[in-house]
C-alpha positions in Angstrom: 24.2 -108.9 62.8 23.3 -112.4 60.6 26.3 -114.3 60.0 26.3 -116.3 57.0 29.0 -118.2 54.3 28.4 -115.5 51.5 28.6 -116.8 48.0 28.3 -115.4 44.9 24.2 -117.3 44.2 23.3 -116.0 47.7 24.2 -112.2 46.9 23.1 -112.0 43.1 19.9 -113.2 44.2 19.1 -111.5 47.5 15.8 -109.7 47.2 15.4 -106.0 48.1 15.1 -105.6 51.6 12.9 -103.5 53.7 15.7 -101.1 55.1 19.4 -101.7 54.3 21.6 -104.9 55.5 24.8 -106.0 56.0 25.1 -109.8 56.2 28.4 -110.7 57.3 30.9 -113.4 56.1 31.7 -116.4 57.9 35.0 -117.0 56.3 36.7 -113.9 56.9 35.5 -112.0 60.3 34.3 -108.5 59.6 33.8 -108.6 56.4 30.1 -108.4 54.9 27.4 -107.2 51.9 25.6 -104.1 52.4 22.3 -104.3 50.5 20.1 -101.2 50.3 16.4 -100.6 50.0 17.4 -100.1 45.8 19.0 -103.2 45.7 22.2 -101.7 45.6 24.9 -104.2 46.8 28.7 -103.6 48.0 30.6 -104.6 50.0 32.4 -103.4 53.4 34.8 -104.7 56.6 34.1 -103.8 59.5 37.2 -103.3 61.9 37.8 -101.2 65.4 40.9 -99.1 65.7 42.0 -96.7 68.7 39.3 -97.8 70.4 36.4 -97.2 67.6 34.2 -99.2 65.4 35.6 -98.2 61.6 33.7 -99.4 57.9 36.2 -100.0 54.9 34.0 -100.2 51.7 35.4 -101.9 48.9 33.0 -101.7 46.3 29.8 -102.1 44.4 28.8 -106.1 43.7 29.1 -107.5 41.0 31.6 -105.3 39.5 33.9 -106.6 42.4 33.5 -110.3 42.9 33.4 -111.6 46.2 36.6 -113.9 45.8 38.3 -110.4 45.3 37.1 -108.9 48.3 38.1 -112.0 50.3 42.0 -111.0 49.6 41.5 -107.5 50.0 39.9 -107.9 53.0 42.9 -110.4 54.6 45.3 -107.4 53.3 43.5 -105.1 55.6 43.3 -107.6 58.4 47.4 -107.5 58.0 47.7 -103.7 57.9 45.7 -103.9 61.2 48.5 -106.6 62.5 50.9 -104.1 62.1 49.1 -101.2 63.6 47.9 -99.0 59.9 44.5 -97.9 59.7 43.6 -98.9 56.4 41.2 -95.3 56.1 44.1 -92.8 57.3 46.2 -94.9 54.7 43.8 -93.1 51.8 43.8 -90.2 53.8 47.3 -89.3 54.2 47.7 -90.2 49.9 45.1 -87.0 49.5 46.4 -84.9 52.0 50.0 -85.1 49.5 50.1 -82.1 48.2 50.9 -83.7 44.9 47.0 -85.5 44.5 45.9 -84.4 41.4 42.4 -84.4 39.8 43.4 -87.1 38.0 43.8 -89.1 41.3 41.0 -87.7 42.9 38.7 -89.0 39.4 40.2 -92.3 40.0 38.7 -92.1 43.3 35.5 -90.3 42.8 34.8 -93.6 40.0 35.6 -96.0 42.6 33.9 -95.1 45.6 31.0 -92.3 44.4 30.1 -93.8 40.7 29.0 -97.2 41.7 26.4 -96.2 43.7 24.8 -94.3 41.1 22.8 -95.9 38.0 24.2 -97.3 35.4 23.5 -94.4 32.7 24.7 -91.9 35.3 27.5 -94.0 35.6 28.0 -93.9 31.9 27.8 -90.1 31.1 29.5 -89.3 34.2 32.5 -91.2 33.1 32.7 -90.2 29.6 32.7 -86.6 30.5 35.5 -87.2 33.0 37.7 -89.1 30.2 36.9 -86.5 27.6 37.1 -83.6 29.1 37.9 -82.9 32.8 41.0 -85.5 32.9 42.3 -84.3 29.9 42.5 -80.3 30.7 42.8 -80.8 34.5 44.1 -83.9 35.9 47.7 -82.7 36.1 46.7 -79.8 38.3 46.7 -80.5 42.3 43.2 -80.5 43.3 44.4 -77.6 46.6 45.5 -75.8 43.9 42.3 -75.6 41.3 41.5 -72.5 40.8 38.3 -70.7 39.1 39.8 -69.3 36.4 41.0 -73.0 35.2 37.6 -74.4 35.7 36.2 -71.1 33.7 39.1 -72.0 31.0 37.8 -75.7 30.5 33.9 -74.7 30.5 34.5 -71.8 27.5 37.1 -74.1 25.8 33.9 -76.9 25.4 31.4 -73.9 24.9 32.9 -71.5 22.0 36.2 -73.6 21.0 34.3 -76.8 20.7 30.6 -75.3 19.9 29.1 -77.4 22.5 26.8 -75.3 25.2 25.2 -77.5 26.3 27.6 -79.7 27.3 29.7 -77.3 28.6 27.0 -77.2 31.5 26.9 -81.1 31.8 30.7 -81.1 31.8 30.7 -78.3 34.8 27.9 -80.5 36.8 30.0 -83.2 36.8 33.3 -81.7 38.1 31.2 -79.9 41.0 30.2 -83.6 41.9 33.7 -84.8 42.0 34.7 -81.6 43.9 31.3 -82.0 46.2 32.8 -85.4 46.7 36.1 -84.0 47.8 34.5 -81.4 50.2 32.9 -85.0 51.7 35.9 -86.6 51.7 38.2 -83.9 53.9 40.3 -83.8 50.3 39.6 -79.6 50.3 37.5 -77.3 52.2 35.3 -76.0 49.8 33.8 -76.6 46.1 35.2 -73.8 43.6 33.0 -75.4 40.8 29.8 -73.2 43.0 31.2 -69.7 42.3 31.6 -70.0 38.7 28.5 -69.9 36.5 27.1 -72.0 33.6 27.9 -70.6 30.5 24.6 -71.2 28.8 21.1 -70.5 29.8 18.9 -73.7 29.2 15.6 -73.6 28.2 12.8 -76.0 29.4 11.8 -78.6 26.6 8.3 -78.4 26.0 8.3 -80.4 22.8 5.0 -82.7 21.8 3.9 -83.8 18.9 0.8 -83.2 17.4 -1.6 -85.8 15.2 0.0 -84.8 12.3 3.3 -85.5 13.1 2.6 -89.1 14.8 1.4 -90.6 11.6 4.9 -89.9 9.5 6.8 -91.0 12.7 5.0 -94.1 13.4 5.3 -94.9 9.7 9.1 -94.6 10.4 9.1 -96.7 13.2 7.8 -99.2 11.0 10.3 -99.4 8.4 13.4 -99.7 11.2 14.6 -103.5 11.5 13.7 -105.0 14.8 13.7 -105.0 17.7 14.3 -101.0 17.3 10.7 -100.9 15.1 8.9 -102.4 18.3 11.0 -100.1 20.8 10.2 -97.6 19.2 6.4 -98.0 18.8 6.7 -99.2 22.4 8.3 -95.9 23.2 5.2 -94.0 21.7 2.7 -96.1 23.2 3.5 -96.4 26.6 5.5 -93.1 27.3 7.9 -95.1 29.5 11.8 -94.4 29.8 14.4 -94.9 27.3 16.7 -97.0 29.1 13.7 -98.9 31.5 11.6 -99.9 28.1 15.2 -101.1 26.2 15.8 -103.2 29.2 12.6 -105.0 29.8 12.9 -108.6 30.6 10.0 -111.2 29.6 10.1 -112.3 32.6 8.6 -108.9 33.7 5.3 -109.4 31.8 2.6 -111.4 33.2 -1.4 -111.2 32.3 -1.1 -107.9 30.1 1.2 -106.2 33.1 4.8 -105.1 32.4 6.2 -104.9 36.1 9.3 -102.8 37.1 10.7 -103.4 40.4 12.0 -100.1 42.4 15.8 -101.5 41.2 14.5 -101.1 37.7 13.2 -97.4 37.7 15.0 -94.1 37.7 12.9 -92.7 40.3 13.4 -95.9 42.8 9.6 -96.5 42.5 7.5 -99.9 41.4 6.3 -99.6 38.9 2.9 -101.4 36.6 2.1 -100.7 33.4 -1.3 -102.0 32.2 -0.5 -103.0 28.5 -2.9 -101.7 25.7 -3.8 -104.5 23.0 -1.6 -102.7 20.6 0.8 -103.1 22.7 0.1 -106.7 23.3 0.2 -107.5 19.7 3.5 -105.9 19.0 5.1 -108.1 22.2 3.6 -111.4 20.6 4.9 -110.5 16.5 8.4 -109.6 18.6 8.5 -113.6 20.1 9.7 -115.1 17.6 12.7 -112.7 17.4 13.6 -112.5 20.8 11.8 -115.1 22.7 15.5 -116.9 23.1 16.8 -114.2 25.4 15.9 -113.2 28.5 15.2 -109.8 27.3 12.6 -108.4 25.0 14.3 -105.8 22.8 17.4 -108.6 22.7 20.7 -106.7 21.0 21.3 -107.8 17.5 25.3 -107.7 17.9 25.7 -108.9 21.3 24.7 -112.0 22.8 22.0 -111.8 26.3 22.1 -108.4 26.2 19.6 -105.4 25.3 19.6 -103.1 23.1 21.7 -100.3 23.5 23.5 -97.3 21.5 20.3 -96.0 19.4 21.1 -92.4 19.3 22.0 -92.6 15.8 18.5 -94.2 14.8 16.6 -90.5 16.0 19.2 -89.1 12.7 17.3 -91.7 10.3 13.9 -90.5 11.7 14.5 -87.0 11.2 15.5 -87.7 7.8 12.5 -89.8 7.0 10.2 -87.5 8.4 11.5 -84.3 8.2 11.2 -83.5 11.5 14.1 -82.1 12.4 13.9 -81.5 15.9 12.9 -85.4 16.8 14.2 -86.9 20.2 13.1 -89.7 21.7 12.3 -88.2 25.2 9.9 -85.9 23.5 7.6 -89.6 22.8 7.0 -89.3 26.7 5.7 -86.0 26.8 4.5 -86.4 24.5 2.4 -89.5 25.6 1.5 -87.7 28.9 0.1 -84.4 27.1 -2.5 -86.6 25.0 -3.1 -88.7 28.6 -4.7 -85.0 29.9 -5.9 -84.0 27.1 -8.6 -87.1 26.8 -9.6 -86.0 30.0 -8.0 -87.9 32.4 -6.3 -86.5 35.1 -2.8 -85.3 35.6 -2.5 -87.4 38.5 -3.3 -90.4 36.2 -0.7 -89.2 33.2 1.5 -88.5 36.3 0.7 -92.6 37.4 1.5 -93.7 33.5 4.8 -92.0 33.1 5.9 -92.9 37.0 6.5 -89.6 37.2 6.9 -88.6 41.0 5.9 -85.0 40.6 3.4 -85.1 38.1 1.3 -87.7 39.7 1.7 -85.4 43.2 3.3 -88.1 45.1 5.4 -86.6 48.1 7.5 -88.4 50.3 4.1 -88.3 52.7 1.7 -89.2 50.3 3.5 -92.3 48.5 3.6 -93.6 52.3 -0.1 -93.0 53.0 -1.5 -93.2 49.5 -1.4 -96.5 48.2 -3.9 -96.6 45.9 -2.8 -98.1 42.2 -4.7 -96.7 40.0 -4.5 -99.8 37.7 -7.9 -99.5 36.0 -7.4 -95.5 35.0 -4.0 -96.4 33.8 -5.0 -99.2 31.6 -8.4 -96.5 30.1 -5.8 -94.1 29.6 -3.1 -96.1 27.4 -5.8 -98.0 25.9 -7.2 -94.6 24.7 -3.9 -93.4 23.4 -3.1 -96.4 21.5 -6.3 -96.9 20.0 -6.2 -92.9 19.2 -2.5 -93.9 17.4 -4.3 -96.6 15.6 -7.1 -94.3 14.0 -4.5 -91.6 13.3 -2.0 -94.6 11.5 -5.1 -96.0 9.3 
């Protein structure tokens, strides 16, 4: 186990390991930072009790700060004085038969959330504050039955008009129950016997030649960095949230690099820039070259930009096409990759899209070809394609 005086330069700037870690305090024994292949970081204290080795995790770095976890961690080590086993301690509060869903949210955000993404993190939340909290946090979670979860899914669906989200609303309370099941809270999910209330449909949206040259005349017209986002969006197919966050710092010799921390899919990531795309990062310099990322927030200071969904209203509106979404610019992007003749592995490559390229668990180990020059042929084609459609 390496042994170390932790501070708060050391963990923010530990590189992804191999396999996951735990380094371990000097200052107070037992205590240490897990860090996993992601580049996930918490923290955890390691203790014995009856005779076993026991983990106590506190929470995900940096949203707990290490001076924080130093006192917590000396609490424990005085609940183990006087004989309390600081797990049971949370064990016996959810085996009261007064824990409610409210209590077990509090939980599920504390100890399930932080290990997810920060999007994830984001809707997950907002669902549970809107909705589930709201209808069902006074009821005891022993005593949730189906036909309250059926109540709260039809109250979103028809009372509300929201379908959709009545399905995202149910996903997210089967987690939190999932996580409950995990937890030795109850002894099965009820969330599994009750059915979504609306059937989705796959989204197969693109959008053809004659549609790209209104919306890239759109794009134009927006105020940056939002204009070059959005073109960015269209010529690279990448992901909302990875493109909006990209640092300068990732970009190096026409390659925009995104480290395995940086991608939905937990996969690096290179993306061979066209000279489009090239020319729309140099124009965007002298806006943004101050921060330390590229699409720098207007509003708040070292930050990206963030919160766009209303812009995809002012595109519709501009080009009449009502149905507009930005996630339909990546299939979009991927479609057109196929359709000049390269390869669905090679759209599959682009888009980092684990499925699409045909990377199993077996072949990302064994395959480790890049695929660098196709990628670069097949976005240069596609911008240049966007450029002859534009003039």
């Amino acid at each position: 186990m390496p042994t170390r005086k932790l501070t708060d330069s050391y963990i923010r700037n530990y590189k992804c390991p191999d396999k996951r870690i735990e380094i371990y305090d000097s200052i107070i024994s037992g205590l240490a930072v897990r860090i996993t292949k992601k580049g996930t970081k918490s923290f955890v204290y390691r203790y014995r009790y009856g005779g076993k080795v026991k983990r106590y995790t506190f929470g995900q770095y940096p949203k707990i700060g290490l001076s924080k976890v130093r006192d917590d961690a000396k609490d424990l080590a005085y609940k183990l004085s006087k004989g309390i086993d600081p797990s049971m301690e949370v064990k016996s509060k959810v085996e009261d038969s007064s824990y409610t869903i409210s209590d077990l949210a509090k939980y599920f955000k504390k100890r399930y959330l932080p290990l997810k993404a920060a999007s994830t993190q984001e809707t997950y939340k907002s669902r549970i504050d809107s909705s589930i909290v709201p209808e069902l946090g006074h009821y005891p979670v022993k005593s949730l039955k189906r036909v309250h979860i059926i109540q709260l899914l039809e109250k979103i669906a028809f009372d509300d008009g929201q379908l959709i989200n009545s399905n995202r609303t149910r996903a997210v309370l089967s987690s939190m129950l999932s996580f409950a099941v995990q937890k030795d809270i109850i002894n099965y999910n009820p969330v599994k016997s009750v059915k979504k209330i609306a059937k989705e449909k796959t989204r197969d949206r693109i959008y053809t030649d004659y549609e790209i040259v209104p919306i890239w005349k759109a794009f134009e017209i927006q105020a940056e960095p939002i204009r070059s986002l959005l073109m960015f969006l269209l010529l690279n197919g990448q992901r909302l949230t990875e493109t909006s966050e990209m640092k300068w710092s990732q970009l190096n010799d026409g390659i925009w690099t995104l480290s395995k921390t940086n991608t939905k899919n937990a996969l690096p990531h290179l993306v061979p820039l066209s000279d489009l795309s090239m020319e729309i990062l140099n124009d965007l310099k002298d806006y943004s070259d101050k921060s330390e990322f590229v699409f720098m927030s207007p509003r708040k200071k070292e930050a990206p930009i963030a919160y766009i969904g209303q812009v995809a209203g002012r595109i519709r509106k501009i080009t009449g096409i009502q149905d507009f979404r930005f996630h339909d610019l990546r299939r979009t992007v991927g479609t057109n990759i196929t359709r000049f003749k390269f390869s669905r592995v090679v759209a599959g490559k682009v888009l980092n899209h684990r499925q699409l390229s045909g990377d199993s668990q077996i072949t990302a180990i064994y395959d480790r070809y890049s695929y660098m020059d196709e990628k670069k042929d097949a976005l240069q084609c596609w911008a240049d394609h966007i450029k002859s459609l534009v003039k």
